[in-house]
DOKE-615658 format. One line per field, with one value per residue (C-alpha): residue number from 0; residue in three letters; x, y, z. Coordinates in steps of 0.2 Angstrom, whole numbers, plus 5000, padded with zeros to 4 digits. Each point is the difference from the previous one (the first is absolute). Example, Ala and Ser with C-alpha at 12.3 -4.5 7.8 and 13.67 -1.06 7.14 Angstrom:
nr: c(0,1)
rest: c(ALA,SER)
X: c(5062,5006)
Y: c(4978,5017)
Z: c(5039,4997)
***
This chain:
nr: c(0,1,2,3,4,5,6,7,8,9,10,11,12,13,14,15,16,17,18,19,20,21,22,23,24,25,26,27,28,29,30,31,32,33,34,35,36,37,38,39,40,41,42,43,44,45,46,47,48,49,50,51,52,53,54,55,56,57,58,59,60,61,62,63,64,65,66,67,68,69,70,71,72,73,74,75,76,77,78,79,80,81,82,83,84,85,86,87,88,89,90,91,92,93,94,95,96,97,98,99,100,101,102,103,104,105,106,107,108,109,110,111,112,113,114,115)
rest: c(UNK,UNK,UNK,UNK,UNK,UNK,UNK,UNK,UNK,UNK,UNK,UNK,UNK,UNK,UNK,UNK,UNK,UNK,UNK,UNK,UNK,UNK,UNK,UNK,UNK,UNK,UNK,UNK,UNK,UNK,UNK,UNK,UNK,UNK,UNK,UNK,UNK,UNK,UNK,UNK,UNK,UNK,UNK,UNK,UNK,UNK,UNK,UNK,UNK,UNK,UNK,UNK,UNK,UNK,UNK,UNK,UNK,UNK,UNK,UNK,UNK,UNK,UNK,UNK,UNK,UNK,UNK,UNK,UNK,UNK,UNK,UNK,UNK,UNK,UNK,UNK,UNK,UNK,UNK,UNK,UNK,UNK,UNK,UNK,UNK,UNK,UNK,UNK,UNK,UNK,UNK,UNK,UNK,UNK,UNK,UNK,UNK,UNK,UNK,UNK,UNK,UNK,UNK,UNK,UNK,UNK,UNK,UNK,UNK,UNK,UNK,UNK,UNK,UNK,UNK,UNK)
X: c(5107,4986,4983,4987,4986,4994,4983,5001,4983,4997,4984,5000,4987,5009,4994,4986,4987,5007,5000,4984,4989,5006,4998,4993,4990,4992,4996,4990,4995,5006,5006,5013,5002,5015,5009,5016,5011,5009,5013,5007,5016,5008,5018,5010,5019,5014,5021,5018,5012,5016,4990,4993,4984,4985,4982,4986,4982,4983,4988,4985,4991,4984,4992,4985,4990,4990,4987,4986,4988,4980,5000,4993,5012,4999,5006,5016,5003,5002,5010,5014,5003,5000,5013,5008,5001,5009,5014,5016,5007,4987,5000,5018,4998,4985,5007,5020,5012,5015,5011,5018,5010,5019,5012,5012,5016,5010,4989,5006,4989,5002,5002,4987,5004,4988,5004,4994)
Y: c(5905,4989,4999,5014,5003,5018,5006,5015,5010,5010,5010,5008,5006,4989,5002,4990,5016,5000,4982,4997,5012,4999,4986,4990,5012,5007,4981,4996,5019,5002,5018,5001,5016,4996,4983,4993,4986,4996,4987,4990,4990,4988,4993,4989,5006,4989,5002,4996,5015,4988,4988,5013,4991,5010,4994,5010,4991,5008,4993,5006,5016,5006,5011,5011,5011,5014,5010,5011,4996,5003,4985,4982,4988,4986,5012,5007,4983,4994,5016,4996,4984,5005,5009,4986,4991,5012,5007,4993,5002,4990,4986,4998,4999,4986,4989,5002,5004,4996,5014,5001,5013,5007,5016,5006,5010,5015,4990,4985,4982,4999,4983,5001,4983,4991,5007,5015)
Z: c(5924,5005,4991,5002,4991,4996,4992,4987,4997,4989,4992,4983,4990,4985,4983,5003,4997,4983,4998,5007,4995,4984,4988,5013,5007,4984,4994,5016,5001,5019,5007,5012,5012,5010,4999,5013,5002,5016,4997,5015,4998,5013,4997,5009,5000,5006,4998,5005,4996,5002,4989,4988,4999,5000,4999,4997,4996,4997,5013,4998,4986,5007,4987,5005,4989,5008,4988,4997,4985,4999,4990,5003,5013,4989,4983,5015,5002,4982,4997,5012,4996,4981,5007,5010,4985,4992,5011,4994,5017,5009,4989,5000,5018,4997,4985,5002,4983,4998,5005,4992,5009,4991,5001,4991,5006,4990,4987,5002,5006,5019,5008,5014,5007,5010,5017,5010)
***
């Protein structure tokens, strides 16, 4: 299979009503009517079924957030990224962590090897 790249989208209301008008919210005293995320993902996919040597790399996550709030620009803006600077997933994406990755099989360690 030769490389392609494909680009996920997805919109989702998240919990970032709860999150954001919340703590965050109460503390810069900002009300929030209605509040989206649209997340796009772009990955580049590339294997050899005889080889059994898949690749998959994320290219590019576009996060956009779309929402409705009588309160000042400049409070919204601080709000997000308060939330930004927050989200676990987002910043695992910005500063990497190590990532460890095991299994276990009929409850036993499983050698995963190194290849695919």
């Amino acid at each position: 299979m030769r490389g392609e790249s494909v680009e996920f989208q997805a919109m989702q209301k998240r919990d970032l009503h709860r999150d954001l008008e919340g703590p965050y919210g109460r503390i810069l005293k900002v009300e929030i009517v209605d509040i989206r995320l649209h997340v796009t993902t772009r990955i580049h996919f590339e294997a050899s079924p005889l080889a059994a040597t898949p690749q998959s790399d994320a290219l590019e996550f576009d996060c956009r957030v779309t929402m409705k709030s009588e309160g000042p620009p400049e409070r919204i803006a601080r709000l997000i990224r308060m939330d930004d600077n927050t989200c676990h997933f987002l910043q695992s994406l910005i500063t990497p962590a190590n990532v460890s990755s095991s299994a276990t099989l009929g409850g036993q360690p499983l050698d995963l090897g190194t290849g695919a």
